[in-house]
C-alpha positions in Angstrom: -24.1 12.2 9.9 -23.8 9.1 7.6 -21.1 6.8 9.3 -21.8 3.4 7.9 -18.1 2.3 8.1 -19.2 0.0 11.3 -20.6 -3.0 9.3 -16.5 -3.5 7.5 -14.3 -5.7 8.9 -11.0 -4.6 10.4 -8.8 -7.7 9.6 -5.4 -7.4 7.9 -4.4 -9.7 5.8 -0.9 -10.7 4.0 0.3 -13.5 1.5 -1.3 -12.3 -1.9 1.2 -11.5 -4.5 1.6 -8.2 -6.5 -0.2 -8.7 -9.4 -3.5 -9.7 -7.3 -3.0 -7.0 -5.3 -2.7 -4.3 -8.2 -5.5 -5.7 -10.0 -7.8 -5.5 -7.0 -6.7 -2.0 -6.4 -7.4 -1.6 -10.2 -11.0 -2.8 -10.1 -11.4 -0.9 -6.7 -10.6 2.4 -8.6 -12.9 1.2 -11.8 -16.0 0.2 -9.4 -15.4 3.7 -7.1 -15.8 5.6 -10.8 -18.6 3.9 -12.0 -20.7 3.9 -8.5 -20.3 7.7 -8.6 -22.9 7.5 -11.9 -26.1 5.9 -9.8 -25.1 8.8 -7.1 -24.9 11.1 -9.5 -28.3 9.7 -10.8 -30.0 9.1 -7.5 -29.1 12.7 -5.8 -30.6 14.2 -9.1 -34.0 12.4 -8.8 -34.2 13.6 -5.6 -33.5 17.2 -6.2 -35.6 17.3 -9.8 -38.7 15.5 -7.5 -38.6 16.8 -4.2 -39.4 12.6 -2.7 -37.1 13.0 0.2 -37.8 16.0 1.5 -40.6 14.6 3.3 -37.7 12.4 5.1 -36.5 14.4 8.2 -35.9 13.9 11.5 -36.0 10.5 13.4 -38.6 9.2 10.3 -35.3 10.3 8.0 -32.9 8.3 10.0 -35.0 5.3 10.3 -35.8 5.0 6.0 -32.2 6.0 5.8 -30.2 3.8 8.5 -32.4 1.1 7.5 -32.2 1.1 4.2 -28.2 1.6 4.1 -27.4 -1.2 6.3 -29.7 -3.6 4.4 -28.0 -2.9 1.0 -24.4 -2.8 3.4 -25.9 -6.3 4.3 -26.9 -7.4 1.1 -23.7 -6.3 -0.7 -21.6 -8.8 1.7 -23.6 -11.5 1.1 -22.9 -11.2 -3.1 -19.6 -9.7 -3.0 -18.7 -13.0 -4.3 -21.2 -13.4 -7.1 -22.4 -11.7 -10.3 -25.1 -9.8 -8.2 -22.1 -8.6 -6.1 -21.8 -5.4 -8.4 -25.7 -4.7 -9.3 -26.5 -4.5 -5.7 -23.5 -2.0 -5.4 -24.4 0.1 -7.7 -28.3 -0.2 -6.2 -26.9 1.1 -2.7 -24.9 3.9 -4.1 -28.3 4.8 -6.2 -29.6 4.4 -2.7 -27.5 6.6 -0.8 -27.6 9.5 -3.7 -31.3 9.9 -3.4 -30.6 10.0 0.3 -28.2 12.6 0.0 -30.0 15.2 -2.2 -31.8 16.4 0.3 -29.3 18.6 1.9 -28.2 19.2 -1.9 -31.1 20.6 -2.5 -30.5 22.8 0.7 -27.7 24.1 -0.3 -28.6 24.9 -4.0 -31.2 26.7 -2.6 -28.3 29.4 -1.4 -27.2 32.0 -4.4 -24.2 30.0 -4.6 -25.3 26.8 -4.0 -24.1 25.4 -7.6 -20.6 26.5 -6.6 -20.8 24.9 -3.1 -21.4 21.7 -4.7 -18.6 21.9 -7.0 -16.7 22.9 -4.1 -16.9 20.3 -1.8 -17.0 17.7 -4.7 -13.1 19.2 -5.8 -12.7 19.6 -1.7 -13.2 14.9 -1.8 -11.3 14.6 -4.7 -8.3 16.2 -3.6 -9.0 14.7 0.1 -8.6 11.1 -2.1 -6.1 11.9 -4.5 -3.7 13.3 -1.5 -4.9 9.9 0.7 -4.3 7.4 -2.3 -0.9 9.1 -2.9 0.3 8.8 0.6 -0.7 5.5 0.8 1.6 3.9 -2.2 4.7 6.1 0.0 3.8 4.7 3.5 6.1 2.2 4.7 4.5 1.5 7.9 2.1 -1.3 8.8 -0.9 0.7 9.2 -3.2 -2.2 10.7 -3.4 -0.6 14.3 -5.4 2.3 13.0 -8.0 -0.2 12.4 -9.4 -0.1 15.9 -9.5 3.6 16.7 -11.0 4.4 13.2 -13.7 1.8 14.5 -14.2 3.9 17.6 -14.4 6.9 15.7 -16.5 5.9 13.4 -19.2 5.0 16.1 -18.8 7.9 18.1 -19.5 9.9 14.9 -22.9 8.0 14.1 -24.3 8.2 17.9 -23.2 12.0 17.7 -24.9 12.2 14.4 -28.2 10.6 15.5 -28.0 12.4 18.5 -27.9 15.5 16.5 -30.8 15.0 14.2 -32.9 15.4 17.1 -30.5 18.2 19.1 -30.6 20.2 15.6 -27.4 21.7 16.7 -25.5 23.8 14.3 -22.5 24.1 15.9 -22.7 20.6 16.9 -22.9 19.8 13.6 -19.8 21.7 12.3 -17.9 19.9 14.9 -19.2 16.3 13.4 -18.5 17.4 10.2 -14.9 18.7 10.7 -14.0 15.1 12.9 -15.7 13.1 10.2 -13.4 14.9 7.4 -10.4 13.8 9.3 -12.1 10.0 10.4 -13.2 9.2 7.2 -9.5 10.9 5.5 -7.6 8.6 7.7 -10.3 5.8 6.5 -9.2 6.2 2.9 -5.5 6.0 3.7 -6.0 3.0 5.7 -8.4 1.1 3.3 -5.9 1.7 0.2 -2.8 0.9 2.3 -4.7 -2.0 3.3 -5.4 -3.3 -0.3 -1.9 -2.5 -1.3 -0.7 -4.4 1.3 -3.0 -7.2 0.3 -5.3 -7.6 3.5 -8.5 -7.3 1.0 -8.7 -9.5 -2.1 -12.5 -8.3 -2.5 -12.5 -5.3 -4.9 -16.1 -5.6 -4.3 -15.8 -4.9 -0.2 -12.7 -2.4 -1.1 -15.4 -0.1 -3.5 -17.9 -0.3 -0.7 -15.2 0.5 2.0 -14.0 3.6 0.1 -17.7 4.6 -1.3 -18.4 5.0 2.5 -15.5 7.4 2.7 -16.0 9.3 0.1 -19.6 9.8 0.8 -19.0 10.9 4.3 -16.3 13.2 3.1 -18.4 15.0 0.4 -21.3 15.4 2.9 -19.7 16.4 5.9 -17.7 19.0 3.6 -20.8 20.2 1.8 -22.3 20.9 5.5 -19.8 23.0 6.3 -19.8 25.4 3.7 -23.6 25.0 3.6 -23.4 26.5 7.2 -20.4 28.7 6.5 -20.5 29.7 3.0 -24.3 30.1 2.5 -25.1 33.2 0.3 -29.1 33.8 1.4 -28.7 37.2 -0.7 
């Protein structure tokens, strides 16, 4: 389990006008687009080459963990400079090469290809559905802040737990709550920009990368686990 949503800030903030708040959702949309392409990139190295599948297990987690939370790290300390987007882009290479590993899993099932494709349409309707209910929701959303919080850590210590349990059942279970954590996430991130409590479209891409990634993997799990042809 990937939950690296604990490092974001909660706060929700009011007082910009429309036209900031539309362009930062606009920029949002145009950096989430163009950090798929070093994901894309990074999740293809690692299948073609085969480097991370030396990376399992608690040595995994640490390279991994490590490695996420100093880009996460990194990122807010330029989200206000030129560098901000460059070390975005490096992270979501980052976390692409980290990810091909179960890719490479599950293309190794007959219908691997189509898994993939799968749980790549299975995020993008999650986000499309998430984005659209967040331009129709009236409601202040901000409460959900604090439970998604607790969610999200109680994902990553069952996650970590779980790498050395090697449960599968306990990992359908993470995966099914992170699809619905991480679906909420989106919902309340976009609300959030809408309602202008992040001016950073820098922090907003990394705040919905997060969710998206999550999504995708725990989805691609699933019907790994469930939809695996080994024929």
């Amino acid at each position: 389990m990937s939950d690296l949503r604990t490092l974001n800030s909660t706060d929700w903030g009011h007082g910009t006008d429309l036209a900031t708040r539309n362009r930062v959702l606009r920029n949002t949309y145009w950096l989430l687009a163009l950090s798929m392409l070093p994901t894309v990139l990074g999740a293809w190295l690692g299948v073609s080459t085969g480097i991370t599948q030396s990376l399992s297990g608690g040595v995994g987690l640490v390279v991994f963990l490590g490695g996420a939370f100093a880009f996460m790290f990194a990122i807010e300390k330029t989200k206000n400079s030129a560098a901000g987007v460059p070390v975005l882009l490096a992270f979501t290479f980052f976390m692409g090469l980290m990810l091909s590993r179960m890719i490479a899993m599950v293309l190794g099932f007959k219908n691997g290809a189509d898994l993939v494709m799968t749980a790549f349409a299975g995020t993008a309707g999650v986000f499309f559905v998430m984005a659209s209910l967040a331009t129709v929701v009236k409601r202040d959303l901000s409460g959900m802040g604090k439970w998604l919080f607790v969610g999200a850590m109680v994902l990553m210590v069952g996650g970590i737990i779980n790498v050395f349990v090697g449960s599968t059942a306990g990992m359908m279970v993470l995966s099914t709550l992170a699809i619905g954590i991480f679906s909420a996430f989106l919902l309340y991130d976009i609300k959030r920009i809408l309602d202008g409590g992040e001016t950073n479209y820098i922090s907003a891409t990394l705040a919905l990368y997060l969710s998206v990634f999550n999504i995708f993997q725990s989805l691609l799990a699933l019907l790994g686990i469930m939809g695996g042809d080994r024929e």
